[in-house]
Each structure stands twice: as C-alpha cells, then as structure tokens.
N, C-alpha and C positions, 0 to 999 in steps of 0.2 A: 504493500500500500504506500511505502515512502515512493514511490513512482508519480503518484497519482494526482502531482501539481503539475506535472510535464505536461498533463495530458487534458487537465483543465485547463492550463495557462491562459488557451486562443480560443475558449470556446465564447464568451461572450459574458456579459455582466450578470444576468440575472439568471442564476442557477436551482433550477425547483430540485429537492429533494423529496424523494419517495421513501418510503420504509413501512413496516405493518405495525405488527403487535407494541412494539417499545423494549424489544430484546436486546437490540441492538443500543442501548440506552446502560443498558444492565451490564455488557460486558465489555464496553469501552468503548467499541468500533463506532459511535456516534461521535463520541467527543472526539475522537479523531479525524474524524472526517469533515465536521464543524473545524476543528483550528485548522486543517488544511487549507478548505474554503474561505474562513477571515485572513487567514496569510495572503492567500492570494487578492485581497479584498473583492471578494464576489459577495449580492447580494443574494442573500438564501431564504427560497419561500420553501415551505414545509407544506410536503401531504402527509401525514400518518394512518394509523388504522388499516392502511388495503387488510383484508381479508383473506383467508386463504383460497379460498374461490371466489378473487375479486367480479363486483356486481357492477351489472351497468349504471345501475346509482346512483354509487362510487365513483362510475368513470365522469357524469352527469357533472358530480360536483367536484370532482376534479378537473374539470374543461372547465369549469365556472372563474375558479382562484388560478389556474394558469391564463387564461387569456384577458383575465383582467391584470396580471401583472406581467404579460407582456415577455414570458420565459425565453431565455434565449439557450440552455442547454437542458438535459433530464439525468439524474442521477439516479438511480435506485439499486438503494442499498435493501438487500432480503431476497429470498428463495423467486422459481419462477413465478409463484401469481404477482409478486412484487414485479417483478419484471414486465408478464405479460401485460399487468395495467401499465406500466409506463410505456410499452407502447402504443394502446389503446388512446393514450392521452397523445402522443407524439404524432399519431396519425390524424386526431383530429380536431387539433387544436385552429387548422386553418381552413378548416372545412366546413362548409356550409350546410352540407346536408344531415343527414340522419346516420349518425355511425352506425347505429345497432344494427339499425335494417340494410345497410348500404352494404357496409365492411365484413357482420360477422353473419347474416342472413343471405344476403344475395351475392356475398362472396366479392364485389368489384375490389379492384384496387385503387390507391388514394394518386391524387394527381396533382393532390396539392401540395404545397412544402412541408415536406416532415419535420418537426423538430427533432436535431441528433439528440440519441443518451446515448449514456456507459451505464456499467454494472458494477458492483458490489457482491458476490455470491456470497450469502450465510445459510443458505440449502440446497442440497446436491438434489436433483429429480428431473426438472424438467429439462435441460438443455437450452431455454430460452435466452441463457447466454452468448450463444452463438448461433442463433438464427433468429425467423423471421414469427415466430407462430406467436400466437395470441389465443387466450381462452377466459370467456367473459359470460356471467351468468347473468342472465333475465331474469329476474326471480318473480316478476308479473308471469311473462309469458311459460315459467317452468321449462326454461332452455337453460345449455348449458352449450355454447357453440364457439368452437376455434377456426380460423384460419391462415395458414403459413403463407403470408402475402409474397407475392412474385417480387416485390418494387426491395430490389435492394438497398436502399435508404430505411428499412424497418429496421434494419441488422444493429445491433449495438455496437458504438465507433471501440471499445473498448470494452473489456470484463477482468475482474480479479478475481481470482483462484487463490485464496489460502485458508484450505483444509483445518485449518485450526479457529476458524470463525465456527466451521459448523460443530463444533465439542459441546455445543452449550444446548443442542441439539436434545429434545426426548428421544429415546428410542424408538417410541411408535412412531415418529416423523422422520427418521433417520431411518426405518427400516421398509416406508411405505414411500419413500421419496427410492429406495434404491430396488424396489417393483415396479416404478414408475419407468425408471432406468431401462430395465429389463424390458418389460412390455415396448418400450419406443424400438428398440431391437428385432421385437419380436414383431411387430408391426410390417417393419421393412421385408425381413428374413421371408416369414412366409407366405410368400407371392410369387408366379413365375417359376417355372421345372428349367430353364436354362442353369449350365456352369459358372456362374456368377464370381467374378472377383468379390463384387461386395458380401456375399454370403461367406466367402473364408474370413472377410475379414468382421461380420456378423458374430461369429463363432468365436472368435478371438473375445472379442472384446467380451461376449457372454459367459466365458472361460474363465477370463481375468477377475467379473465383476461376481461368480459366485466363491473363485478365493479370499479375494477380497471381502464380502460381503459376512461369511462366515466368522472372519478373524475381528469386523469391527464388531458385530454384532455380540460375539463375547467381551471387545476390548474395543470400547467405541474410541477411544485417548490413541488408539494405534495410526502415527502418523500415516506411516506407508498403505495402510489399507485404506485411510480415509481421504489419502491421496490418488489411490489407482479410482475409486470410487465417485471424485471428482472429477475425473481427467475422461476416464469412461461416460461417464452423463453428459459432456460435453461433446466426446465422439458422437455418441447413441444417435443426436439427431443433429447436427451440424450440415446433413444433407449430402455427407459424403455416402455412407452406405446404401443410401438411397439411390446411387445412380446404377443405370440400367435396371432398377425395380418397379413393379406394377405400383405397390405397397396393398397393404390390406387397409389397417387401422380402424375394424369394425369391433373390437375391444375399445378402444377409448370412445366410440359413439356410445358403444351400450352402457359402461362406464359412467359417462360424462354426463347421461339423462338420468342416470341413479343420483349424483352429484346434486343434479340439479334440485330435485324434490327432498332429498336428507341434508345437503351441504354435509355431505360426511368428506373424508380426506380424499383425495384423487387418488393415491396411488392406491388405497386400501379398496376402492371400488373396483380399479383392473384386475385387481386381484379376486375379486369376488363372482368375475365373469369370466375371466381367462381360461380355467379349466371346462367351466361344463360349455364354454364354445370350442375350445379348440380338441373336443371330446367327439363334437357334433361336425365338426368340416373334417374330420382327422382323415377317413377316406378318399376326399375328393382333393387334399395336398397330400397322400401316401408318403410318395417319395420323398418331400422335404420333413417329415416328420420322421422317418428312418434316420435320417441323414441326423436331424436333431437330436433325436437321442443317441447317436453313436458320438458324433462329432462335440457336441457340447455337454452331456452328461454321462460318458463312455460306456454304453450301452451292449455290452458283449451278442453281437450277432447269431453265436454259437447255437444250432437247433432250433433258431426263432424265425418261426415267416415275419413278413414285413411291419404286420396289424399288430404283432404278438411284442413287436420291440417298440414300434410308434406309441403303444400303450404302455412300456415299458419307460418311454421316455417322460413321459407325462407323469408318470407314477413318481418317479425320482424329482420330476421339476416340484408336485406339491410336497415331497417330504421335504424338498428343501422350501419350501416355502412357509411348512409348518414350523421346521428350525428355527425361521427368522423370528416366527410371533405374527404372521402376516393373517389377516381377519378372511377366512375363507366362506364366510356364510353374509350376504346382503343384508339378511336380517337385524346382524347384531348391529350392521349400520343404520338401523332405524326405516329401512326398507316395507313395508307392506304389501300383502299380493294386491290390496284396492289398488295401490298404485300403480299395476301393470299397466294399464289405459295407458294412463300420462306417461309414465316412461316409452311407451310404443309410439304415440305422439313423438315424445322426441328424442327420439331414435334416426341418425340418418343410416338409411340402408346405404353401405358402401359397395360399388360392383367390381371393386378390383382384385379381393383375395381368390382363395380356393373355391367359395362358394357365397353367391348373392343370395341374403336370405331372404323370407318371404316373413309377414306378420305372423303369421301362425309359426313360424321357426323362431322367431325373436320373442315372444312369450312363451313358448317352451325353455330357453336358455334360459329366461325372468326368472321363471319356474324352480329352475334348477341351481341357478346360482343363492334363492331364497334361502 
C-alpha cells in the first residue's frame, strides 16, 4: 500500500471513497488510506455501508453524493460487492438514463465517460479486481443481476493485493468467498468438448486453490495459502480462462435469485446449487466431468466406466466442501419452497453450458438444493 500515492498523485482533486461494514476502521487500513489521501491533499467524500449484496438503492444514493460533488476519481476499499458498487456508481454517474434497467437488465453498455477507480482488496471471492462485472440487487423487483460490460474503461486503473488485510476475515466469509473462487472456474471449465488450453490451465488453478484452501481453512494466519488464494481469485475471472470458452454460469443465475429473496452470502448460495445441478447436466458434459475428477481431484480411473468416476468426482468435490464448513442445504439460508415462483422469475436461463434448462428442470434443482 506504500505505493499507493504514485498512483493517486494524477488522478484529480476530488477522491470519493467507498468501503462497507466499518472493518476496515477497526484494523487500521482506513487511517491509512485517509493520511495517504490528506498527504497528497485530495478532497475525500465518503460512501460507507455498501452491503454485501450491494442494492440498487444504495447505488441511487450513491449517484446522488457523487454527482453533486463532482468526483473526479473512485476508491474502494473492501471485498467484490464493494467493488462491484463502485463500479455501478462509475458507470453512471454521467449518465442520463436509467442504470438499473439500461446496464444490468437490458444488458447495453455505457457510452458515456466513466469515472476511473482503483481497488483496495480486504476479501478474496469475486475477482472484480481485475475485470469488468458488476452485480446489483433490486430488492423491489426480487432480482439479483450482473453484467461483465465489454467497454474497457469499467476495468479498475489499479488493485492491491495484501493477503494480510483479509486475517481479520470470519471464517464463514473466508470460506464462502473461496467457493465463490471455485465456482467462477467452474463456470468457465465446463463448457465446450474441444482441447482447450484454458481448461489445463482451469485445472491448475483448481488444484492450487483446494491446497491452499485446506491449509487456510485450519490456519487462516497462513500467509502463503492466503496468498495463492488471492492471486487464484484474481486469475479465476480476469477473462483469461475464458478464452476460447462457450462459459456456462447457470450456477450463479440460480445462485444469485436465491441471493436475491434471502440476501444470504453469495458464495454460500453456489454452493447450495452446484451439486444437485451439476448432478443433473452431468451426462450431457460426460467427458468434461471425467476429465474433472481425474484431472483436478485424482480420480483413479481403474474399473470405473465414465458415469461411475464423473460421480466419483463430484463425490470428492462435496466432501471437500463439507471440510471447509460450506452450507450445503438452501434452507439453512433462509430459503422456502413458496419461494420457488420468485426464484424461477428470476432465474436467467443461460444456453451456453452442457444443457439449457427448461422451468420444470430449474424447480427441480430449487427442489433439491432445499
């Protein structure tokens, strides 16, 4: 972070800082970031509060205090929802129209001037340190919708990575931010029967991130694992493994409508639909789930048809998932079967993975992830 006047120096007078809960108050990283800012004499407007599944609201009356004070850079300091709100606020602070419906409903991209930020990471999960995506909850409408906008001006000019911000970290946030990890991988991965470079290198980082994952989860103070653990979250979705991929990412739709209706944790919600989905497509991606359980959970092939290890793979991915403490039941997230409707509402069916599901298949998965 002693870097981190270089990089402010040229951005402009009026610096809006972001941040959530007031953690970062607690174990320093504020007051430091404050006398950076007065060193450099920049004027600092303060948003606090984002949420962890920042709301459009939020974003409302955050466009309110930035454009009436005329922000000339975005800071945000805290995990991805910190992030994605700022750049919720970046995209449309000079924008006349209606973000909600424009940006995260009808998908367009901004064409007006972005305002740049940089980042702060104090939570490892989304990767929205190094790309474009955004995820903003309606809580009128009972949505919960992202999109990774094309316009590379969304991209943060800058991010800091030191693993030792996140210690101060619960476990259940530390262990549901590094599912989040995982699923962004798993997203990519399986899509597409081609030889993929990106898939070895899918596999790698999946590799890395359940040694890792293990070692902090007994010993969260462990630099090096809560180093490969940051460095991986930042790979996972940086848009690099993604090339030459269809992607699926009908996990974080189904996900992300549970989210919407509980506001329970995001990563704890992929978690709660990953298995009985990828239980339910597992025939129609065979061969990338073979490949999965040999390749990323060392799946000995010995006497096993294809069905007998792909379930075999899946079998190991939830024991390690129960290791971590991760919430395998919807329920416990405050979930209801009344709520299937509304979750089905909003739900986007995605047509890029193994299999486009149909309504009746996407309340069967509700079902089962219950």
């Amino acid at each position: 972070l002693d870097s981190l006047p270089e990089e402010l120096r040229n951005v402009g007078k009026t610096i809006l800082l972001i941040y959530g809960g007031g953690s970062i108050k607690k174990n320093g990283i504020y007051d430091k970031i404050i006398g950076i800012l007065h060193d450099l004499e920049k004027e600092v407007i303060e948003i606090s509060g984002v949420m962890p599944n920042p709301t459009y609201e939020k974003v409302e009356e955050g466009l309110s205090i930035a454009r009436r004070q005329k922000v000339d850079f975005i800071l945000a300091v805290g995990g991805g929802s910190v992030i994605d709100y700022a750049k919720a606020i970046a995209i449309s602070i000079h924008y006349d129209g209606n973000p909600w419906k424009d940006y995260f409903v009808e998908l367009k991209e901004p064409t007006c001037e972005v305002v740049k930020l940089g980042a702060v990471l104090t939570m490892v999960g989304t990767g929205s340190e190094m790309n474009t995506g955004s995820v903003i909850t309606n809580t009128k409408e009972k949505l919960k919708l992202g999109h990774a906008f094309s316009n590379p001006d969304v991209f943060p000019r800058f991010a800091f990575l030191d693993p030792t911000f996140t210690y101060s970290l619960p476990h259940y946030q530390m262990v549901a931010g590094i599912f989040d990890i995982f699923s962004h991988i798993c997203e990519q991965y399986f899509s597409g029967e081609d030889d993929n470079t990106s898939d070895y290198l899918a596999e790698g980082l999946m590799r890395s991130l359940l040694v890792s994952s293990r070692i902090a989860n007994k010993n969260p103070l462990d630099y090096e694992a809560r180093s490969n653990i940051m460095w991986t979250a930042t790979w996972a979705l940086n848009t690099l493994i993604s090339k030459g991929k269809s992607e699926d990412w009908m996990v974080h739709s189904l996900g992300q409508s549970i989210g919407a209706l509980t506001n329970a944790t995001h990563g704890m919600t992929l978690a709660c639909v990953s298995l009985p989905y990828y239980r339910y497509i597992l025939n129609f991606g065979l061969k990338k789930f073979v490949r999965f359980a040999e390749n990323v959970f060392g799946v000995s092939p010995d006497g096993l048809s294809d069905l007998e290890i792909a379930k075999k793979g899946l079998q190991e991915m939830e024991t390690w998932m129960r290791e971590l403490g991760l919430v395998l039941r919807a329920r416990d997230l405050g979930m209801t079967l009344e709520m299937i409707p509304d979750l089905v509402k909003g739900t986007v069916v995605m047509t890029t993975g193994y299999k486009t599901l149909s309504e009746e298949e996407i309340i069967k998965i509700y079902r089962e992830s219950y």
